[in-house]
VOBABA-559782 format. One record per residue (C-alpha): residue in one letter; z, x, y. Coordinates in steps of 0.25 Angstrom, whole numbers. Layout:
<sites>
[site A, [Z, X, Y]]
...
</sites>
This chain:
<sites>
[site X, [62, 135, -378]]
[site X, [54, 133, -365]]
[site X, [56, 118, -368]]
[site X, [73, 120, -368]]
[site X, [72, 130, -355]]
[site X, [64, 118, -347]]
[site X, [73, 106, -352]]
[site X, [85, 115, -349]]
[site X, [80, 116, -334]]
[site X, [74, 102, -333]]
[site X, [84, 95, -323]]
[site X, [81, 107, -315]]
[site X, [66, 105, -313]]
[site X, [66, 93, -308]]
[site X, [73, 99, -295]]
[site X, [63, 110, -296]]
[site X, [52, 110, -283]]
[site X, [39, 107, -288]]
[site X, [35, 119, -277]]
[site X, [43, 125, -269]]
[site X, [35, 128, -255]]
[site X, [43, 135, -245]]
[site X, [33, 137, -231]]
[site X, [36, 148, -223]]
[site X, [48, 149, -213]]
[site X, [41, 144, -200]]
[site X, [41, 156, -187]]
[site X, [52, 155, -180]]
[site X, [43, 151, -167]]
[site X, [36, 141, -176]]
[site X, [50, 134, -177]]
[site X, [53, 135, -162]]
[site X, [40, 129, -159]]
[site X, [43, 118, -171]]
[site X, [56, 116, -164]]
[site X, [51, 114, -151]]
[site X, [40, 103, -154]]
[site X, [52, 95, -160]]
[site X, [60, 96, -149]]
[site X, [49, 91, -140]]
[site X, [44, 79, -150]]
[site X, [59, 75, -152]]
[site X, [66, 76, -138]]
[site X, [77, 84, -145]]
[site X, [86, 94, -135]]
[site X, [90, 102, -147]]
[site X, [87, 109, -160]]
[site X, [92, 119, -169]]
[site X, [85, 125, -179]]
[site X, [89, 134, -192]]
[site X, [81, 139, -204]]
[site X, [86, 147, -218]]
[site X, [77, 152, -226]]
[site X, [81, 158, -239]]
[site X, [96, 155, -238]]
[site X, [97, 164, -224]]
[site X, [95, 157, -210]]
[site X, [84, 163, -202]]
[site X, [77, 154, -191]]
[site X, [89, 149, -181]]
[site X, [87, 143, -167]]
[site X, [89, 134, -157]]
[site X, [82, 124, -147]]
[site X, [84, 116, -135]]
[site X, [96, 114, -128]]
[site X, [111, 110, -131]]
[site X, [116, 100, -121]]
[site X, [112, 93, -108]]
[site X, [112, 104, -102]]
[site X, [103, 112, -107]]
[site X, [109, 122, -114]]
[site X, [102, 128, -125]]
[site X, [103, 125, -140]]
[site X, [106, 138, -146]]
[site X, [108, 142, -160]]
[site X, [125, 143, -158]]
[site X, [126, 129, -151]]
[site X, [134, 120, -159]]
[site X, [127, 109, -164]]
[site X, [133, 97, -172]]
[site X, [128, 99, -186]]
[site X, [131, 84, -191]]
[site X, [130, 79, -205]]
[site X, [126, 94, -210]]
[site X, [141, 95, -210]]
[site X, [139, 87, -224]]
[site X, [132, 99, -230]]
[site X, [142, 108, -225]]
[site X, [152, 100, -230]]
[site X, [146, 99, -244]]
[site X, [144, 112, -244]]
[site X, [159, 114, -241]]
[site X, [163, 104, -253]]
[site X, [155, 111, -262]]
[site X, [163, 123, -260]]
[site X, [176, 115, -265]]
[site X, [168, 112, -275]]
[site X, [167, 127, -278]]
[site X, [180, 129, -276]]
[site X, [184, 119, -285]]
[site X, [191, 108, -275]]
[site X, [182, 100, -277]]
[site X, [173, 91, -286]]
[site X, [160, 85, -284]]
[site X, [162, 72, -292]]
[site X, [176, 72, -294]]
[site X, [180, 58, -285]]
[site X, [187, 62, -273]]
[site X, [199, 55, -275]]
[site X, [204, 66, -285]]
[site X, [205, 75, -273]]
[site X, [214, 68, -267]]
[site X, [229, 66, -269]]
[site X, [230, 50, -264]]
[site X, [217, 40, -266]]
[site X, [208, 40, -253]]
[site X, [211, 28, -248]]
[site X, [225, 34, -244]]
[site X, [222, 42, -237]]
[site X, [223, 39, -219]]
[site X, [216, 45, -208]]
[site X, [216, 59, -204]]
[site X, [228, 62, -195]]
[site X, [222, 70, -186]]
[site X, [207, 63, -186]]
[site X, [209, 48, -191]]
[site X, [193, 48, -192]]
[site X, [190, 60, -202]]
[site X, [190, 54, -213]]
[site X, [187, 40, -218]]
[site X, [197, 28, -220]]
[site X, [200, 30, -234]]
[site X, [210, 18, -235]]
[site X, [197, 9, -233]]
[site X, [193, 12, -248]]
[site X, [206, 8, -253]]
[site X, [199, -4, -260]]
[site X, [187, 3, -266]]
[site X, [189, 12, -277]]
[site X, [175, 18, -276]]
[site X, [182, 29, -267]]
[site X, [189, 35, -281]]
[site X, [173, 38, -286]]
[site X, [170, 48, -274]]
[site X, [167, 61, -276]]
[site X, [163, 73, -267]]
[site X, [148, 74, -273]]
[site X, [147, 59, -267]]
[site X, [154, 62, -253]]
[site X, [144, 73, -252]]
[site X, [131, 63, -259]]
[site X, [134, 52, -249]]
[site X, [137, 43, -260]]
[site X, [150, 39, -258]]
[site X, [147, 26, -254]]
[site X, [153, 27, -239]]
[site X, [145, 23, -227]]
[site X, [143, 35, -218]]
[site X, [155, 35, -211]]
[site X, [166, 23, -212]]
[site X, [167, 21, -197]]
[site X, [151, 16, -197]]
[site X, [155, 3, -208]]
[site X, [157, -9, -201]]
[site X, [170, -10, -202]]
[site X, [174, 5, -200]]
[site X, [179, 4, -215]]
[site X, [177, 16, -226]]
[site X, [170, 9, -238]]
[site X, [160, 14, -250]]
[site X, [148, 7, -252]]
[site X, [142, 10, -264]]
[site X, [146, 16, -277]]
[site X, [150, 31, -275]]
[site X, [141, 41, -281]]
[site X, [129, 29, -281]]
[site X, [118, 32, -270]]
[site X, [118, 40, -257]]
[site X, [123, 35, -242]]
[site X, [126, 44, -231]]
[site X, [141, 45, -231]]
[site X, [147, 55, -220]]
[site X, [160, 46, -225]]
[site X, [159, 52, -238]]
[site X, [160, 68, -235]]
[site X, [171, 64, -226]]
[site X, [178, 59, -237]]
[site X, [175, 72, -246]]
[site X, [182, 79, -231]]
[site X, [193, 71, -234]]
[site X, [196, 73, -249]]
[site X, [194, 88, -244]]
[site X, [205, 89, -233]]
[site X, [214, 81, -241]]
[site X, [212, 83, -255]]
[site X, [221, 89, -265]]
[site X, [224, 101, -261]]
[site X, [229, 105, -274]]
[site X, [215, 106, -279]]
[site X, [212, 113, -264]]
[site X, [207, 102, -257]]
[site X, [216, 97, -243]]
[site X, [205, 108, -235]]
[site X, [199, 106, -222]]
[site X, [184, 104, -221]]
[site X, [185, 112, -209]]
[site X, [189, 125, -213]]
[site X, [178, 124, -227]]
[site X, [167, 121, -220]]
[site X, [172, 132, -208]]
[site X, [175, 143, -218]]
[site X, [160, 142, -224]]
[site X, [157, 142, -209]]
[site X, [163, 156, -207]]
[site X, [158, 161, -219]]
[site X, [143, 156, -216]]
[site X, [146, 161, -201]]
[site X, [143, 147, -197]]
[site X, [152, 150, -182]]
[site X, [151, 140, -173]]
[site X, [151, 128, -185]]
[site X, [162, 118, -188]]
[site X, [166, 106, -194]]
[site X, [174, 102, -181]]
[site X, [174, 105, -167]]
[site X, [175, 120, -160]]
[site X, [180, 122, -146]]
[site X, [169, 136, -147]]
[site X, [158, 125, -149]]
[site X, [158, 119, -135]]
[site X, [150, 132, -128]]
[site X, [138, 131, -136]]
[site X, [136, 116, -140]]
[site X, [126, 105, -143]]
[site X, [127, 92, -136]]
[site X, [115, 81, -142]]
[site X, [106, 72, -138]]
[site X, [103, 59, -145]]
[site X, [89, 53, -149]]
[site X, [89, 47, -133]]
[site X, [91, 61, -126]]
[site X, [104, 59, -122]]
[site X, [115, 70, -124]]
[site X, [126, 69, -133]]
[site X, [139, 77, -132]]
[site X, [143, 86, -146]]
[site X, [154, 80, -152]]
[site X, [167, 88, -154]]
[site X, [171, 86, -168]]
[site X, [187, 88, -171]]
[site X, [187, 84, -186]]
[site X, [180, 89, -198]]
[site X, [170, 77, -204]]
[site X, [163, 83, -215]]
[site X, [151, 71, -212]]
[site X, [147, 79, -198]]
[site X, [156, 87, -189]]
[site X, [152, 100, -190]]
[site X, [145, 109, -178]]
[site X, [136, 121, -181]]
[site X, [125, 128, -174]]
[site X, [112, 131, -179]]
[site X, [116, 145, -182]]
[site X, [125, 142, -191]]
[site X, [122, 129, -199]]
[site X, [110, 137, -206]]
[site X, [121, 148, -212]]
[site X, [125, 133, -219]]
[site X, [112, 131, -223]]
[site X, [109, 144, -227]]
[site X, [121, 143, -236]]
[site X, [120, 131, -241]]
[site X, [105, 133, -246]]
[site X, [109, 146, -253]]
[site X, [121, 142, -258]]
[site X, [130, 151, -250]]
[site X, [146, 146, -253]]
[site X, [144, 137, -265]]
[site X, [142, 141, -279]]
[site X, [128, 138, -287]]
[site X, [133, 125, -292]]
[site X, [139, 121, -280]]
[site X, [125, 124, -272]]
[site X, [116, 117, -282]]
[site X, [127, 104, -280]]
[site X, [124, 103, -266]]
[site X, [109, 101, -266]]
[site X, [107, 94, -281]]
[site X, [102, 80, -279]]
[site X, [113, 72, -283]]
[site X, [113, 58, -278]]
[site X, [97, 52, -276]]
[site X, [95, 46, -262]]
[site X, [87, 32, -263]]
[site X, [86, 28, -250]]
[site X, [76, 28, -240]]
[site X, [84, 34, -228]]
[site X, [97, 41, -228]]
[site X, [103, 31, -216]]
[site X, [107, 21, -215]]
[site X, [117, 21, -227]]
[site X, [117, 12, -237]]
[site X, [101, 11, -237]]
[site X, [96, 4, -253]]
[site X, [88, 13, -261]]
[site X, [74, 15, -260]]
[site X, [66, 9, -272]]
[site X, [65, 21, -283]]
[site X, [50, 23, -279]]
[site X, [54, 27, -266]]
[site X, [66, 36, -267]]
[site X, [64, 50, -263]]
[site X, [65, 57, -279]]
[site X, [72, 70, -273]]
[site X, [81, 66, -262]]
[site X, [96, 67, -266]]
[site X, [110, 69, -260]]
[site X, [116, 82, -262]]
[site X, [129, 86, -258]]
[site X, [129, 87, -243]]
[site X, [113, 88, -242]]
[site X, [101, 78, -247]]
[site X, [93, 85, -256]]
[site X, [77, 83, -258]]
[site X, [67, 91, -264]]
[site X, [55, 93, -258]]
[site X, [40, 103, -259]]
[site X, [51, 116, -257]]
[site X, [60, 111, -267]]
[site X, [75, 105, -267]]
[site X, [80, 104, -252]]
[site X, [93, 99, -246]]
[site X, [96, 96, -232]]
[site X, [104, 88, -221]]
[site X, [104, 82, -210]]
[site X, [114, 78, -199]]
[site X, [110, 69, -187]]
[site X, [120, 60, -176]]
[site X, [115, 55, -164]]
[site X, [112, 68, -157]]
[site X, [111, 78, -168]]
[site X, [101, 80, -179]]
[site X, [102, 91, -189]]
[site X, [95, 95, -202]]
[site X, [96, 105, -213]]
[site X, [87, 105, -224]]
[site X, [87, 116, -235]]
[site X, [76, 120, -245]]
[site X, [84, 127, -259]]
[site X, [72, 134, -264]]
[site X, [69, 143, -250]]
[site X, [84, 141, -248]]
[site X, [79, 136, -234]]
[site X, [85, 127, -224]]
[site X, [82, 121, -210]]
[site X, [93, 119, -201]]
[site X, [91, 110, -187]]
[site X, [102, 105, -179]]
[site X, [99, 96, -166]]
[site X, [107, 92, -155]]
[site X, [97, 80, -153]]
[site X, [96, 69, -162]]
[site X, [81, 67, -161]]
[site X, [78, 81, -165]]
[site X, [78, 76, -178]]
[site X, [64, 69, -178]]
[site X, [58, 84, -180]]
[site X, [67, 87, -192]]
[site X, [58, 85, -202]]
[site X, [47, 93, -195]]
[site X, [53, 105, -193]]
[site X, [61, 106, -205]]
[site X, [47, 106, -212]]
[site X, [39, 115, -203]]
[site X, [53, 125, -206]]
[site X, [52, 124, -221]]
[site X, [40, 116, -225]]
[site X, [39, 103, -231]]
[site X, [51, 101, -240]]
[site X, [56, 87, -242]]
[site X, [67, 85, -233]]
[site X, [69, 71, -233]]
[site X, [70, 66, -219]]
[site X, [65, 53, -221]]
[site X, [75, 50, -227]]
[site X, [86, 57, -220]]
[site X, [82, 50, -206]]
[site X, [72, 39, -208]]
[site X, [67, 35, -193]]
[site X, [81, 40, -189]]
[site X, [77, 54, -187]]
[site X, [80, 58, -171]]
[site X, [87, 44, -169]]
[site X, [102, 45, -164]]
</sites>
């Protein structure tokens, strides 16, 4: 009997943690002090910092300043949140899925009324989306799915405007390996805003993702720009010192336009590591390891695999997150960076504890790795390979 009760839970074990060891939450002076020597070894103007613990946020506070000014980073200014906008965004999709508008791995094209390649530019915003008509010629666009648009396997380059010849084209295989692709949630936007609406698609992104703000009371947080923002803003600086102006976004783009303060992004984080708004199976989809990552680094795309030997065993995409597992168990996290922002959220499922940092300067990023593991101990995040010798650089 004992034999049939291990075989049944067998592909269970081996995501089990060999030991799960979860250190206690640093003072909340220890962090402030922490903070502070980052700040000094990196230069950086500005940091905010944010920690859950047991699926409830507790530690939240703010460094430094906001601007050129001098005005000081609080813990209500608006601060670009970046490529986290993906995990929001998958967490959004998969509450389509719940809701039955959507499928994982059913291709794309059957959400649509018309194949892809017809499709032309927004109307309003000719640059929201991609230029569909350039894959005219390539079937491969009928194999894409949700679950690769949110794996980065669709085979895009990050974003078409960045290939050579400004043209929209997939690479590889869809569903094959893992390449950054901001290109291909923007797609998975599209299908969204313009899908059948006989299966309830031909919905804005905009209003999912604000109605889960409201709900989560995420209140100064939002996919495009607010006129309320402007009293209470970060400005950047990038990895030479100089001051960047924060850009006002007026379009949703699922790949990074979303604004949030450290108050709020950790209501995200808190719900997302305890599953608040998507049933069991959805949850569990997010963070399972689903496509292996081989390379060495995650930029520049397109990198060959590493030789077997090499690859890290436990590093996979989930959807939305890369997941890992580590010396406290099966973790997730994201990260989002530009020229003058650097931002992490990593996530620990056991403790259900996450550490949230948002930066208005680039080359706060250096001291990542440090401070999230003086926070939650040593737990496998994997920012090797999420920065190489990037970390910090504009």
């Amino acid at each position: 009997m004992l034999k049939k009760v291990l075989l049944l839970f067998s592909p269970l074990v081996s995501f089990l943690p060999i030991r799960a060891v979860a250190q206690a939450i640093p003072s909340d002076a220890s962090i402030d002090a922490e903070v502070s020597k980052i700040m000094s070894h990196t230069n950086a103007k500005g940091m905010a910092v944010a920690v859950v613990d047991q699926g409830k946020v507790g530690y939240v506070h703010a460094y430094g300043v906001r601007n050129s000014k001098g005005d000081p980073l609080t813990t209500d200014t608006v601060m670009y949140g970046a490529s986290l906008t993906k995990t929001v965004f998958a967490y959004t999709v998969m509450q389509l899925i719940d809701q039955g508008k959507l499928r994982l791995d059913t291709p794309l094209k059957a959400d649509l009324d018309k194949p892809l390649p017809s499709y032309g530019p927004d109307p309003v915003f000719p640059d929201k989306y991609g230029p569909y008509k350039d894959l005219a010629d390539d079937s491969r666009w009928e194999k894409l799915t949700p679950g690769m648009c949110l794996t980065h396997s669709t085979g895009f380059s990050n974003f078409w405007f960045i290939e050579p010849d400004q043209k929209l084209r997939i690479h590889f295989e869809p569903g094959t390996r893992y390449s950054y692709s901001g290109e291909g949630l923007i797609l998975l936007q599209f299908v969204i805003e313009h899908g059948r609406k006989a299966q309830g698609l031909g919905l804005d992104v905009g209003d999912l993702t604000g109605t889960n703000f409201t709900r989560l009371g995420m209140t100064r947080t939002s996919l495009v720009w607010r006129d309320d923002f402007a009293a209470n803003l970060a400005e950047g600086w990038n990895d030479q010192g100089q001051p960047q102006e924060h850009v006002h976004r007026k379009k949703v783009r699922v790949a990074g336009s979303m604004d949030t303060t450290i108050s709020d992004l950790p209501k995200f984080a808190a719900a997302l590591v305890s599953g608040n708004g998507l049933s069991e199976a959805s949850r569990a989809e997010m963070t399972k390891p689903l496509l292996h990552l081989t390379t060495a680094h995650q930029f520049p795309p397109f990198l060959p695999d590493l030789p077997v030997s090499e690859q890290r065993k436990d590093l996979y995409a989930g959807l939305g997150v890369v997941v890992f597992d580590g010396p406290q168990g099966h973790g997730f996290y994201k990260g989002g960076h530009d020229g003058q922002t650097a931002n992490t959220m990593v996530c620990i499922e056991t403790s259900r504890r996450c550490v949230v940092i948002l930066s208005n300067d680039v080359r706060s990023e250096e001291g990542f790795p440090e401070l999230v593991r003086f926070i939650l101990g040593e737990t496998g995040v994997p920012y090797d390979w999420e920065y190489g010798d990037h970390a910090g650089k504009s």
